[in-house]
Structure formats: structure tokens, C-alpha cells
PDB file of N, CA, C and O in Angstrom:
ATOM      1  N   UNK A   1     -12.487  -1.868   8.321  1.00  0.00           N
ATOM      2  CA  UNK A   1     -11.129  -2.256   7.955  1.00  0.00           C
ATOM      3  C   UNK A   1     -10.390  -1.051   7.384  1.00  0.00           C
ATOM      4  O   UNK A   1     -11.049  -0.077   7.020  1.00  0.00           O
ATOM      5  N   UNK A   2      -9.142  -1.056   7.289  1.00  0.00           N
ATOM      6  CA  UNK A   2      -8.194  -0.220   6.879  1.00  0.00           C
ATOM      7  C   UNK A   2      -7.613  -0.533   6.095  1.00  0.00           C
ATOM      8  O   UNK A   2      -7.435  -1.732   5.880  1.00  0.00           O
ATOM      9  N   UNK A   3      -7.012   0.548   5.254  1.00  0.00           N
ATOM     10  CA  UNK A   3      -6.788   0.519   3.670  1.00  0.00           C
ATOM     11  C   UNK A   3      -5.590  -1.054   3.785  1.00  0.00           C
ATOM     12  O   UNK A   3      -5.863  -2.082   3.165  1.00  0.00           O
ATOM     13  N   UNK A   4      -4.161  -0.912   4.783  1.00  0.00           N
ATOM     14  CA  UNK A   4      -3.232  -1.489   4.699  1.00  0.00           C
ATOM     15  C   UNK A   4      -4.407  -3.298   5.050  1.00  0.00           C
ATOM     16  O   UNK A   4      -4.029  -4.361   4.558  1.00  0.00           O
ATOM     17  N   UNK A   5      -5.430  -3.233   5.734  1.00  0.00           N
ATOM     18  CA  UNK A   5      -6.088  -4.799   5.764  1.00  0.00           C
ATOM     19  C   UNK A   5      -6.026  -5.371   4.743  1.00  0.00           C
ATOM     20  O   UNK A   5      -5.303  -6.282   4.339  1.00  0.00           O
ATOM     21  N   UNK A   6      -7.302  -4.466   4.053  1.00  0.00           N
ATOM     22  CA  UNK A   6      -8.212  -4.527   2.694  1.00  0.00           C
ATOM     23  C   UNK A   6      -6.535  -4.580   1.765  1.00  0.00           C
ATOM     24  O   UNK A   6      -6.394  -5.783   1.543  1.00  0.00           O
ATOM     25  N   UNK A   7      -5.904  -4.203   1.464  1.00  0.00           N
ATOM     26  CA  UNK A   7      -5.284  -4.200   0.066  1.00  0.00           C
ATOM     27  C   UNK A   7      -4.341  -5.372   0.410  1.00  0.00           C
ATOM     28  O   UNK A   7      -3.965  -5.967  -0.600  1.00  0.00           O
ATOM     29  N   UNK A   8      -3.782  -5.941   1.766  1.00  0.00           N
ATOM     30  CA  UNK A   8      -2.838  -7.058   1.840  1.00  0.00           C
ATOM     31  C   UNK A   8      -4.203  -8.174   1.586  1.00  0.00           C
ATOM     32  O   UNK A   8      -3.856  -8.905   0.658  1.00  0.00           O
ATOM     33  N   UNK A   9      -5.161  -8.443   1.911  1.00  0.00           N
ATOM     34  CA  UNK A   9      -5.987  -8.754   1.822  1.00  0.00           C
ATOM     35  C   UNK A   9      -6.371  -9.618   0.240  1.00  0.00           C
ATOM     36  O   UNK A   9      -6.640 -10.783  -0.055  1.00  0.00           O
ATOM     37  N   UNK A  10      -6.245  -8.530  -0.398  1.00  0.00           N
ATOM     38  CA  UNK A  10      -7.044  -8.349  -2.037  1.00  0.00           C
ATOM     39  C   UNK A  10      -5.448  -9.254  -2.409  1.00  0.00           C
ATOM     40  O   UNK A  10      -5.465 -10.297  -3.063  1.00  0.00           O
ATOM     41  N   UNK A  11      -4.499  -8.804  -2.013  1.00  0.00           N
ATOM     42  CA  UNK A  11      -3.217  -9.250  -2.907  1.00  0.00           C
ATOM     43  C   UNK A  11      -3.189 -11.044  -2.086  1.00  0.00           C
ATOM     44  O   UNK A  11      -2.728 -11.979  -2.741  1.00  0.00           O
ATOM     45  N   UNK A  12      -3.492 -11.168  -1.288  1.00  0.00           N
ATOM     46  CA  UNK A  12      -3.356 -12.295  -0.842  1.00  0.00           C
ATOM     47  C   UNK A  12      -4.303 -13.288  -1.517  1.00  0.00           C
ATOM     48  O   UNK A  12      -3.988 -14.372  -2.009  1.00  0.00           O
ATOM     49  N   UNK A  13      -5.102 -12.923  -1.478  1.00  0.00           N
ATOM     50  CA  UNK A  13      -6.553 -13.623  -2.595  1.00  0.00           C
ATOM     51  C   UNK A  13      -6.371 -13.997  -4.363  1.00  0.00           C
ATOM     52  O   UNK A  13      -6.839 -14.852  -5.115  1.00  0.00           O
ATOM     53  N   UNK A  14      -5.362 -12.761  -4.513  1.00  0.00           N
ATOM     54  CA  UNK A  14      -4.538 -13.525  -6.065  1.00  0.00           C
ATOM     55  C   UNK A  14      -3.554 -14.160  -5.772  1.00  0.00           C
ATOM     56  O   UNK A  14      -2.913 -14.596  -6.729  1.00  0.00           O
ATOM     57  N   UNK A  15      -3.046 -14.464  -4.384  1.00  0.00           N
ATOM     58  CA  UNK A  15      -2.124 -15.351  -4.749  1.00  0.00           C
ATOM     59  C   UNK A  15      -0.804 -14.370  -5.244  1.00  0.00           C
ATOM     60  O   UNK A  15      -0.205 -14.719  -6.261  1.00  0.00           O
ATOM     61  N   UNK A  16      -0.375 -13.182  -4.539  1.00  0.00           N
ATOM     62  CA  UNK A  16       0.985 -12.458  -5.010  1.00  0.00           C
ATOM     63  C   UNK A  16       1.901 -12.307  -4.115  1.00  0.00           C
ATOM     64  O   UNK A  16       1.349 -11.953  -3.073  1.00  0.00           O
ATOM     65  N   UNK A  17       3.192 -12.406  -3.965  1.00  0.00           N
ATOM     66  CA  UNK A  17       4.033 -11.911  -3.172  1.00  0.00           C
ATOM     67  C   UNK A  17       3.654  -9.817  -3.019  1.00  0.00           C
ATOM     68  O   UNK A  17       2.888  -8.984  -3.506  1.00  0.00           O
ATOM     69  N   UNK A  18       4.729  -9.887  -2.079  1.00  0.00           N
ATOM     70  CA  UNK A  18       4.947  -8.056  -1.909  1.00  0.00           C
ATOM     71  C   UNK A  18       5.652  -8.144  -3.017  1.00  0.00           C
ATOM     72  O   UNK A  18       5.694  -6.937  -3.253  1.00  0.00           O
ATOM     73  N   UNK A  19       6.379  -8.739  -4.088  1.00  0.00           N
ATOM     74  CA  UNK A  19       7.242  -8.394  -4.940  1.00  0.00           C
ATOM     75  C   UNK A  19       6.690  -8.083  -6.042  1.00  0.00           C
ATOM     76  O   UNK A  19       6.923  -7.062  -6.690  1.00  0.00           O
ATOM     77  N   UNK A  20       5.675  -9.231  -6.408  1.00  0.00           N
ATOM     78  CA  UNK A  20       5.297  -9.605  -7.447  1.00  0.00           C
ATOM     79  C   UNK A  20       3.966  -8.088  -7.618  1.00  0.00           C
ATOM     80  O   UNK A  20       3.891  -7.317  -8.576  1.00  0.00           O
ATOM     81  N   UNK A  21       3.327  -8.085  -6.698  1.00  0.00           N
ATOM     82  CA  UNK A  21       2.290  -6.920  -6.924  1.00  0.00           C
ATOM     83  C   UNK A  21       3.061  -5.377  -6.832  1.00  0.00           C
ATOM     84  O   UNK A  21       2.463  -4.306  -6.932  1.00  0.00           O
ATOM     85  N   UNK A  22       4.706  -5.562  -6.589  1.00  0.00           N
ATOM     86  CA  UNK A  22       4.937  -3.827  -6.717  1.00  0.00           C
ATOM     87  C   UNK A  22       5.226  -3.698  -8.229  1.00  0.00           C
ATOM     88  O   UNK A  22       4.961  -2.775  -8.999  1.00  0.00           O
ATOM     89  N   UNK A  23       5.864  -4.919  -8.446  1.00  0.00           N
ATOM     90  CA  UNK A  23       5.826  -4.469 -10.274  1.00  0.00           C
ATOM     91  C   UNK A  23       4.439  -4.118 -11.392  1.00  0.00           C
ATOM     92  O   UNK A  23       4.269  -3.419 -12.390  1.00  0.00           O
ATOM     93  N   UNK A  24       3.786  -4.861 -10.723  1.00  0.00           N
ATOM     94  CA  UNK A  24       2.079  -4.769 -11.152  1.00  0.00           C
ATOM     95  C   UNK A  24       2.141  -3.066 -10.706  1.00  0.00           C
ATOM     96  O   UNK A  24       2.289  -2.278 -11.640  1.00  0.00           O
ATOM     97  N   UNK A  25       2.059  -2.648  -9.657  1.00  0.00           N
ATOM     98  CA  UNK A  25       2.097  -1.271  -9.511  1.00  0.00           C
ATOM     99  C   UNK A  25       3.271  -0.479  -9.338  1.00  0.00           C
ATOM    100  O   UNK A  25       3.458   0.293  -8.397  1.00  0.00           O
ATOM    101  N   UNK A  26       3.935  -0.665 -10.137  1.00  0.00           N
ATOM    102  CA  UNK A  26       5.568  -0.413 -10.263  1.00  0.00           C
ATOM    103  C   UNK A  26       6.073   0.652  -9.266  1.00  0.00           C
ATOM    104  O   UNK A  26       6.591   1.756  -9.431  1.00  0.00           O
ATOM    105  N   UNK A  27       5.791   0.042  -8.341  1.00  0.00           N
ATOM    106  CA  UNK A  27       6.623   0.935  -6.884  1.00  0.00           C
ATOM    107  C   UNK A  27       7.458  -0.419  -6.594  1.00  0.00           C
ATOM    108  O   UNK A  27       7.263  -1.505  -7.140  1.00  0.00           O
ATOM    109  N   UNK A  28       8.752  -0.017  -5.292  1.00  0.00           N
ATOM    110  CA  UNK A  28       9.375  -1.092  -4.825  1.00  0.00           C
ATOM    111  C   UNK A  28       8.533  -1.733  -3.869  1.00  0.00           C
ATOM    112  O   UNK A  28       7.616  -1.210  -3.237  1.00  0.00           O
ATOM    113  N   UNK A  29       8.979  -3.065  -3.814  1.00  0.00           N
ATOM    114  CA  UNK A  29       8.661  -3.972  -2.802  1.00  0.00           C
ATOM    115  C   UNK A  29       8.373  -3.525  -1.091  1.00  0.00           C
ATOM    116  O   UNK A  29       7.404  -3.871  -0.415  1.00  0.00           O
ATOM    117  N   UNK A  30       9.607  -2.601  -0.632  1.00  0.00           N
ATOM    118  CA  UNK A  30       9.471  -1.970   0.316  1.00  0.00           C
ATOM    119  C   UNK A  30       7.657  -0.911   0.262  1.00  0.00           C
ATOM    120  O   UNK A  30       6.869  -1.096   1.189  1.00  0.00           O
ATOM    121  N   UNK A  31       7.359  -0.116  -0.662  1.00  0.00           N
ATOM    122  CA  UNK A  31       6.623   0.830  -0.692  1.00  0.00           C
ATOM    123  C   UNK A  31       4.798  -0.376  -0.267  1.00  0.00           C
ATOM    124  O   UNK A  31       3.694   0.035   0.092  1.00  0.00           O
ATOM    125  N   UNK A  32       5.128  -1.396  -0.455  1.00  0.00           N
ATOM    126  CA  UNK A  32       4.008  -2.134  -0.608  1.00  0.00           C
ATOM    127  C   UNK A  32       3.991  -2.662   0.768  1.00  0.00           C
ATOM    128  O   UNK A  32       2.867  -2.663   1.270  1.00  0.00           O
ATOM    129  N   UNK A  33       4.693  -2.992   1.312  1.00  0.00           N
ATOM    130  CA  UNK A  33       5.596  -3.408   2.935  1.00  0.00           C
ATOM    131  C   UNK A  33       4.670  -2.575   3.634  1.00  0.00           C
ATOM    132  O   UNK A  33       3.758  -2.945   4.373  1.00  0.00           O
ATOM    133  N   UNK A  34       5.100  -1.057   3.229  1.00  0.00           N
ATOM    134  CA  UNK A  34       4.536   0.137   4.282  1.00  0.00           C
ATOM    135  C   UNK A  34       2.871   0.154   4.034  1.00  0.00           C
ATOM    136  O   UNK A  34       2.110   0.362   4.979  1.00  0.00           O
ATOM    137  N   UNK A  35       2.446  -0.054   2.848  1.00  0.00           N
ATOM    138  CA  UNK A  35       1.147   0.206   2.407  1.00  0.00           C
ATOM    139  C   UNK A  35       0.461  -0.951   3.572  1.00  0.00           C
ATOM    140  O   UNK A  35      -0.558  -0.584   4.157  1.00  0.00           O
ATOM    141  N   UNK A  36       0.966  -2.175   3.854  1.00  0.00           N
ATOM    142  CA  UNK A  36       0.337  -3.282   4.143  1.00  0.00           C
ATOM    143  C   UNK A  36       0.547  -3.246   5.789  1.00  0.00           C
ATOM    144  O   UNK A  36       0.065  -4.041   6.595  1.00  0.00           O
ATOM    145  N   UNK A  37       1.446  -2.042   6.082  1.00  0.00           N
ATOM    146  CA  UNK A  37       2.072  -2.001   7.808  1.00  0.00           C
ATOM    147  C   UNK A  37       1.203  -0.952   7.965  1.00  0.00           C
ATOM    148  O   UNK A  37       1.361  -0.643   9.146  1.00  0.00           O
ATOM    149  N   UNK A  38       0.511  -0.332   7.569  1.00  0.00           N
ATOM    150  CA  UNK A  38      -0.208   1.122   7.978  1.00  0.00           C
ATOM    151  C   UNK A  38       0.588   2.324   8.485  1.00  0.00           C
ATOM    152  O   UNK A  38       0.182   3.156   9.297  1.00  0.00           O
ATOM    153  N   UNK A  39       2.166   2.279   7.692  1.00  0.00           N
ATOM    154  CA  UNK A  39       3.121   3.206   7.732  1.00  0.00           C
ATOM    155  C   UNK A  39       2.595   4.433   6.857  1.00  0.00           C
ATOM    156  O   UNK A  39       2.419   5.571   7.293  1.00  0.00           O
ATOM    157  N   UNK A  40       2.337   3.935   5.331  1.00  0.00           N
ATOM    158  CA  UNK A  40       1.396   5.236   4.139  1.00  0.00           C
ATOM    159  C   UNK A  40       1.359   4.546   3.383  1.00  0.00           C
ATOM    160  O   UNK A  40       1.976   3.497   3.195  1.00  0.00           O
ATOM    161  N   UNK A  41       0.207   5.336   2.547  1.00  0.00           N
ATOM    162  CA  UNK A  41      -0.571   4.771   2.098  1.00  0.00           C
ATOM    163  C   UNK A  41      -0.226   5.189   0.157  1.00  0.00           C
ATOM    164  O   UNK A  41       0.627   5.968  -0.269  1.00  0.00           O
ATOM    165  N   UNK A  42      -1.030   4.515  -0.500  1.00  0.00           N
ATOM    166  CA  UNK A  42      -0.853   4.784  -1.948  1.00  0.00           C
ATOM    167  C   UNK A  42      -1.228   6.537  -1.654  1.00  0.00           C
ATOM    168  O   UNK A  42      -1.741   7.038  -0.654  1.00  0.00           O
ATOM    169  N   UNK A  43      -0.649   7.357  -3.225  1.00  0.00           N
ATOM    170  CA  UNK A  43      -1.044   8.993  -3.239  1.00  0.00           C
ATOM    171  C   UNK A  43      -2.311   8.682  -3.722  1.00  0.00           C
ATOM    172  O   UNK A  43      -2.551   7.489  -3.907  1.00  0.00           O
ATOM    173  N   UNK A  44      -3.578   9.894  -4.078  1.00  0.00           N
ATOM    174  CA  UNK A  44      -4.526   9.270  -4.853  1.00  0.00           C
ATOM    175  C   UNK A  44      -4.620   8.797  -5.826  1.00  0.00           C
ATOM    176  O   UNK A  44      -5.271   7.779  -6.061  1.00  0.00           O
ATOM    177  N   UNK A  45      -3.796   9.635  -6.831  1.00  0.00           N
ATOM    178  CA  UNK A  45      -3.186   9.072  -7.977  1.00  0.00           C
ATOM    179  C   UNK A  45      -3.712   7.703  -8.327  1.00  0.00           C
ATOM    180  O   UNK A  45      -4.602   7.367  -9.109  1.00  0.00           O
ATOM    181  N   UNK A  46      -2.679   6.791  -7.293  1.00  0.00           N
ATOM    182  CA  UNK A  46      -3.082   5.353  -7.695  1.00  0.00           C
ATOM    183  C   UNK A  46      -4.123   4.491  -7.062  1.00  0.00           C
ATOM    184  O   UNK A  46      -4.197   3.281  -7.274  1.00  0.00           O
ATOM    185  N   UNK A  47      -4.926   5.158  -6.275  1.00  0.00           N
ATOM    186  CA  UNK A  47      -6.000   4.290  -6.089  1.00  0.00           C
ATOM    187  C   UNK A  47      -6.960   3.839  -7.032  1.00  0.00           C
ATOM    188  O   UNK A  47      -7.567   2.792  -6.804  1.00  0.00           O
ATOM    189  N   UNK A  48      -7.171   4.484  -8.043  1.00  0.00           N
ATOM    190  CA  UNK A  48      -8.245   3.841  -8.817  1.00  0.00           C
ATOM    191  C   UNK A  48      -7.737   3.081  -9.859  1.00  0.00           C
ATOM    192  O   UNK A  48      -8.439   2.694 -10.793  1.00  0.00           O
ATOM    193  N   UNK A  49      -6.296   2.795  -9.724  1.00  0.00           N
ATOM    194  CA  UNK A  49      -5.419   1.933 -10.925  1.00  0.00           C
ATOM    195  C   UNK A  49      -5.859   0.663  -9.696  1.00  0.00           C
ATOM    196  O   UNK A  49      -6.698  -0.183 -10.003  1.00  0.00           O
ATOM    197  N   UNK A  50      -5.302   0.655  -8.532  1.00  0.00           N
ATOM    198  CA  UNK A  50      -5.401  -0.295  -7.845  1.00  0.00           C
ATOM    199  C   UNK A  50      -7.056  -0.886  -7.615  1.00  0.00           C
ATOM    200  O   UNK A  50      -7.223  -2.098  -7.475  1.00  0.00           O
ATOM    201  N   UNK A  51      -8.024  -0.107  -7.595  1.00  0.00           N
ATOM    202  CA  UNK A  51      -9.130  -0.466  -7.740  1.00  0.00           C
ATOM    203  C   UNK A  51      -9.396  -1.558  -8.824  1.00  0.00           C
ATOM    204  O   UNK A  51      -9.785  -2.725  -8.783  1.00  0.00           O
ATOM    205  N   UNK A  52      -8.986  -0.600  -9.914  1.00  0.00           N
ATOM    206  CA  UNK A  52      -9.346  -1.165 -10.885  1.00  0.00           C
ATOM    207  C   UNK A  52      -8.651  -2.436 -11.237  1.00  0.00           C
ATOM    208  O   UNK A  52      -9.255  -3.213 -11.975  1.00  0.00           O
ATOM    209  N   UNK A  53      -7.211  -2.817 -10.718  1.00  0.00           N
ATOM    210  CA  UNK A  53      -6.833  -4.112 -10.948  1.00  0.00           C
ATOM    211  C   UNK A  53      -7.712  -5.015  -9.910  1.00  0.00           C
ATOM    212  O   UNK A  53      -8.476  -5.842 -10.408  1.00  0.00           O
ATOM    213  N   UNK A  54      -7.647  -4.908  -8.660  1.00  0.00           N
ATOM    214  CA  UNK A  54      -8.336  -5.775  -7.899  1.00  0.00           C
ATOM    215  C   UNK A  54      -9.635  -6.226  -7.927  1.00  0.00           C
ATOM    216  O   UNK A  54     -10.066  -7.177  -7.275  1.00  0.00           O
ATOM    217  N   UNK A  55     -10.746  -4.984  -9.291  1.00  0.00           N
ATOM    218  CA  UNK A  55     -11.917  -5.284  -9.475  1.00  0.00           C
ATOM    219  C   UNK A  55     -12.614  -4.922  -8.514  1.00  0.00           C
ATOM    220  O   UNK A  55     -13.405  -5.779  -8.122  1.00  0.00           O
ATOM    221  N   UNK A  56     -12.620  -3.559  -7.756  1.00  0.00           N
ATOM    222  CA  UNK A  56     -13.416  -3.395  -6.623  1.00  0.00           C
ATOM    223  C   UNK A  56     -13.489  -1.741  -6.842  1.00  0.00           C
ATOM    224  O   UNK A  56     -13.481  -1.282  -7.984  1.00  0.00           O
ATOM    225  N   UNK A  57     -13.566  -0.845  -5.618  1.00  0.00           N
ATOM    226  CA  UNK A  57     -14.131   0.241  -6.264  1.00  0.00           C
ATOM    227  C   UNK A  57     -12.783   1.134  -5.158  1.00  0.00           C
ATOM    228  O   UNK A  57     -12.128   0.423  -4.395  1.00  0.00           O
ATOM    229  N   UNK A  58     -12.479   2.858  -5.209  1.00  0.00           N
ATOM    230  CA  UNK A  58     -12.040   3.524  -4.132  1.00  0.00           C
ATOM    231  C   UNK A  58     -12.454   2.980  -3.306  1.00  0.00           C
ATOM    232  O   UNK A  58     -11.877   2.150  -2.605  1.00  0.00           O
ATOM    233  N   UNK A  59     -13.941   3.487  -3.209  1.00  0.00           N
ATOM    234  CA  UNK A  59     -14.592   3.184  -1.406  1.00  0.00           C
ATOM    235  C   UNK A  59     -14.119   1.859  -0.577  1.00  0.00           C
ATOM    236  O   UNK A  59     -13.548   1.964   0.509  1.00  0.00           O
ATOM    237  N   UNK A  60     -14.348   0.872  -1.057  1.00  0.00           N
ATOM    238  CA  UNK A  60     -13.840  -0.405  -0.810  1.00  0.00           C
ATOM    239  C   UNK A  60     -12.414  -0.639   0.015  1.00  0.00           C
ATOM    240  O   UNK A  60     -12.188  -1.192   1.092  1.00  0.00           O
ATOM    241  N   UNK A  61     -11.369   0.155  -1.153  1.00  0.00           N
ATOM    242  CA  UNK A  61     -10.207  -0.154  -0.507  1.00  0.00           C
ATOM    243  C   UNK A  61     -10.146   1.053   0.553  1.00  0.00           C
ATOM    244  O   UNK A  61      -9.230   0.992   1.373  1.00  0.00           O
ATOM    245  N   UNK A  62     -10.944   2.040   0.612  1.00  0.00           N
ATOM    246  CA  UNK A  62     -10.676   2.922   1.698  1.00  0.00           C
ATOM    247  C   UNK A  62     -11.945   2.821   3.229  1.00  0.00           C
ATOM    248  O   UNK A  62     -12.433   3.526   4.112  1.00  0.00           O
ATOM    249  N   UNK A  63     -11.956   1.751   2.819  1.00  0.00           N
ATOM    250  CA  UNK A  63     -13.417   1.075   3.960  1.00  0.00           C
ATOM    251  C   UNK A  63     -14.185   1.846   4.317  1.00  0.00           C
ATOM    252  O   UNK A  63     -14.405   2.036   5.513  1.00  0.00           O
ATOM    253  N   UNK A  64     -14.839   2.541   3.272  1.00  0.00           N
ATOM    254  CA  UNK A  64     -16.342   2.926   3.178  1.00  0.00           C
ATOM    255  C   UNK A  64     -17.219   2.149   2.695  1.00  0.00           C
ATOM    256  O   UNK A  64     -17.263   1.796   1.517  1.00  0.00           O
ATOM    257  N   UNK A  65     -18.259   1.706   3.888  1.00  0.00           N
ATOM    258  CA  UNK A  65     -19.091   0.741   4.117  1.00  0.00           C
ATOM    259  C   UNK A  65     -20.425   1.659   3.376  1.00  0.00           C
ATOM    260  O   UNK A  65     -21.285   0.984   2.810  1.00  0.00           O
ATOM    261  N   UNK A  66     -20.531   2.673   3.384  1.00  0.00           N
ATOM    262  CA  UNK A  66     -21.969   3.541   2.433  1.00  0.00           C
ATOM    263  C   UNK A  66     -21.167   4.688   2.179  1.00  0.00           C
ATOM    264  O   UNK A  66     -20.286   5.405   2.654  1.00  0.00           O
ATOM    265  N   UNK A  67     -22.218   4.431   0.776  1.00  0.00           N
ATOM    266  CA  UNK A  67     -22.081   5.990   0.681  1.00  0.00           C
ATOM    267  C   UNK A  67     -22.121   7.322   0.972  1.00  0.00           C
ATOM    268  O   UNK A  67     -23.219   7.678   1.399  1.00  0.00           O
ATOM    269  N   UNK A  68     -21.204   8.273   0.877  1.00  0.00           N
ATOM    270  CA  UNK A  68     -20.680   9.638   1.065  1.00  0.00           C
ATOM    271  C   UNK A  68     -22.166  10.106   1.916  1.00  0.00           C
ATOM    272  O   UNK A  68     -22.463  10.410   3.071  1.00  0.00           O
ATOM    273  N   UNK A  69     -22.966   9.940   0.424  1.00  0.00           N
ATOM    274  CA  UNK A  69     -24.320  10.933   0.931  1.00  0.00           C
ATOM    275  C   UNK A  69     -25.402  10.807   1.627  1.00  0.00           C
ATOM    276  O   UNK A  69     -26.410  11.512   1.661  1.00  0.00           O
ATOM    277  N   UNK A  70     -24.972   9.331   2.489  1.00  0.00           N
ATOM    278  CA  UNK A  70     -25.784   9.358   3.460  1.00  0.00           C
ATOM    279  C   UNK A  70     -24.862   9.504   4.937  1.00  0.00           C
ATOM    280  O   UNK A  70     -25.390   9.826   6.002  1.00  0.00           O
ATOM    281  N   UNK A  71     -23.677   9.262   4.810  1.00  0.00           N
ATOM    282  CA  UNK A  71     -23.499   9.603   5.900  1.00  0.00           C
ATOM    283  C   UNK A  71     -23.863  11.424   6.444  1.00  0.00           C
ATOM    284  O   UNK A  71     -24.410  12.371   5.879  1.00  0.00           O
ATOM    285  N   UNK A  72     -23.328  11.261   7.589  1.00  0.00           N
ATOM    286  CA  UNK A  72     -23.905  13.109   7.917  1.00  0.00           C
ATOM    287  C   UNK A  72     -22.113  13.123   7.368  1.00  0.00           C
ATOM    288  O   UNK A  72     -21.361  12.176   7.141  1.00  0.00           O
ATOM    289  N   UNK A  73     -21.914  14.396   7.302  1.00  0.00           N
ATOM    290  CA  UNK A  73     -20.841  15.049   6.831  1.00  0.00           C
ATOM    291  C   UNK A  73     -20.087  16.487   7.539  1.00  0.00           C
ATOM    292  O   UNK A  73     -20.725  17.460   7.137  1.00  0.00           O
ATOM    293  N   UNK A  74     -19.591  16.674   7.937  1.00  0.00           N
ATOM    294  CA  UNK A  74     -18.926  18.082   8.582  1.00  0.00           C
ATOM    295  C   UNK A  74     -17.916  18.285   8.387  1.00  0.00           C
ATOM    296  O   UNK A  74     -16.986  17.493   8.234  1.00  0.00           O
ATOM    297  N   UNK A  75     -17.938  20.128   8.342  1.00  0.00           N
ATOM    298  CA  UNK A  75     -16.800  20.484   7.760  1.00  0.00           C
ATOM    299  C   UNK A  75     -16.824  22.233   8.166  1.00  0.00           C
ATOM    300  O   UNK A  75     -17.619  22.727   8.966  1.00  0.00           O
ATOM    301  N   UNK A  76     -15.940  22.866   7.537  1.00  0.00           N
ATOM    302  CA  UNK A  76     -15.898  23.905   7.896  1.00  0.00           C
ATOM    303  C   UNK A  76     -15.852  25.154   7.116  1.00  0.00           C
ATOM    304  O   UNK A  76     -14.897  25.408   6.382  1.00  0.00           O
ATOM    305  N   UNK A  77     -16.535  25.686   7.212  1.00  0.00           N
ATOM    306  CA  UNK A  77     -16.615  27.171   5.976  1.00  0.00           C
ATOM    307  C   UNK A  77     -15.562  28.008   6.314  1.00  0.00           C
ATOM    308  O   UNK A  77     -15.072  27.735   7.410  1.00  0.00           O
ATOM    309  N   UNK A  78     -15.025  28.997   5.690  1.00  0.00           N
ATOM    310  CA  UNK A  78     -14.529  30.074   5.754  1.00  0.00           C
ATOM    311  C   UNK A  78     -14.363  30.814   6.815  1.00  0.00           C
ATOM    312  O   UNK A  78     -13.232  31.271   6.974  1.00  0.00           O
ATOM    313  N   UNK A  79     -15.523  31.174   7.931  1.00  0.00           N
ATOM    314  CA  UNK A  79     -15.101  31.412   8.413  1.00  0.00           C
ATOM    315  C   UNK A  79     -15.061  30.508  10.050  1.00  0.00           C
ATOM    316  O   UNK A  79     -15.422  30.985  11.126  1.00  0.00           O
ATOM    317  N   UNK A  80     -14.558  29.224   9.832  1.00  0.00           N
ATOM    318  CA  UNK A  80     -14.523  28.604  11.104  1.00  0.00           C
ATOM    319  C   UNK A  80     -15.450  28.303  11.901  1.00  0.00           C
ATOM    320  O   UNK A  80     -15.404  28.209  13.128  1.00  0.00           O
ATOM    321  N   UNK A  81     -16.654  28.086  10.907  1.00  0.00           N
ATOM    322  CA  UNK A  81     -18.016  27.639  11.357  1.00  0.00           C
ATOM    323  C   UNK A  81     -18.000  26.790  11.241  1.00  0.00           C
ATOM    324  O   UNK A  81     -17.126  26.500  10.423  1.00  0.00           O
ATOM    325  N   UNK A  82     -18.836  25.449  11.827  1.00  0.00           N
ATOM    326  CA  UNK A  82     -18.941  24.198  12.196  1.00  0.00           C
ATOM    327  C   UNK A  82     -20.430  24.078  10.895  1.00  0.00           C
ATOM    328  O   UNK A  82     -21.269  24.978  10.922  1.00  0.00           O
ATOM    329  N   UNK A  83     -20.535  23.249  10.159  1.00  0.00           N
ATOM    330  CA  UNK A  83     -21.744  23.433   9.537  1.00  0.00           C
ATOM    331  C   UNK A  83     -21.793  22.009   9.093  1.00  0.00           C
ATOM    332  O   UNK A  83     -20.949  21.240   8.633  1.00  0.00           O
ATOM    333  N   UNK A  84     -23.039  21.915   9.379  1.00  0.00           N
ATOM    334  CA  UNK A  84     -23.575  20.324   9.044  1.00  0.00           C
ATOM    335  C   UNK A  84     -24.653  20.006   7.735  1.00  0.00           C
ATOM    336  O   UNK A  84     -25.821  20.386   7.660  1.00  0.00           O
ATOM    337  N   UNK A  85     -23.983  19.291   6.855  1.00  0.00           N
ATOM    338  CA  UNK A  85     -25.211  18.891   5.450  1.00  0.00           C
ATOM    339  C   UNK A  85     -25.620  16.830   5.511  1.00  0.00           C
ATOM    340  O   UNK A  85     -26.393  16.330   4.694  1.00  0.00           O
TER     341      UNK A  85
END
């Protein structure tokens, strides 16, 4: 699932309008619209406020099903090497 599922999701389960949960996270109504359309998303900033109201964790609302350190991971060093941990 994707963040805009999972968080219309979580707000639907308390029982909130788009209105009522932007004041809870004091953005406008519109900004919650886009969050829930997969237009953009919260900055990081507020994900762990939003975590933390909904009682769930980052990973969750960003649909990570395991943890970081087991998945394989890739990325790229300095100099444009492909390197795998």
C-alpha cells in the first residue's frame, strides 16, 4: 500500500472528515486532499507527529512491510559504483 491508502485509511477508521484531521495536523483541508490523491505527500518533518497520532509507526504509513535490514539495499558510492550491503 501507499502512503495516500494507508493514511486515508487510518483517518477513516477514527471516523474524521479531510477537515477535521487538517486541523489535527494544521495544514489546509486541500493539503490532506493531495496527501490522500497521491499528488504529495507529508515533508518528513511530519511523519512521526502523524505516526504518532494514529498510533502506528513511519514504516507503516510508508508501507514497509520489514525491516530496512533485511531487505538487500543499493546504492551508490562516490564514485558511481553500484554496491550492494
Amino acid at each position: 500500500m501507499k502512503f495516500a491508502e494507508i493514511f486515508k485509511a487510518l483517518r477513516k477508521d477514527k471516523n474524521l472528515t479531510q477537515e477535521q484531521i487538517s486541523e489535527v495536523f494544521n495544514v489546509s483541508p486541500q493539503i490532506i486532499s493531495r496527501w490522500e490523491n497521491g499528488i504529495s505527500q507529508p515533508s518528513i518533518d511530519i511523519l512521526p507527529i502523524i505516526a504518532s497520532y494514529f498510533e502506528t509507526t513511519v514504516d507503516h504509513l510508508l508501507g514497509i512491510k520489514e525491516p530496512i535490514k533485511k531487505q538487500k539495499i543499493l546504492f551508490f558510492n562516490l564514485d558511481t559504483k553500484k554496491v550492494q550491503i
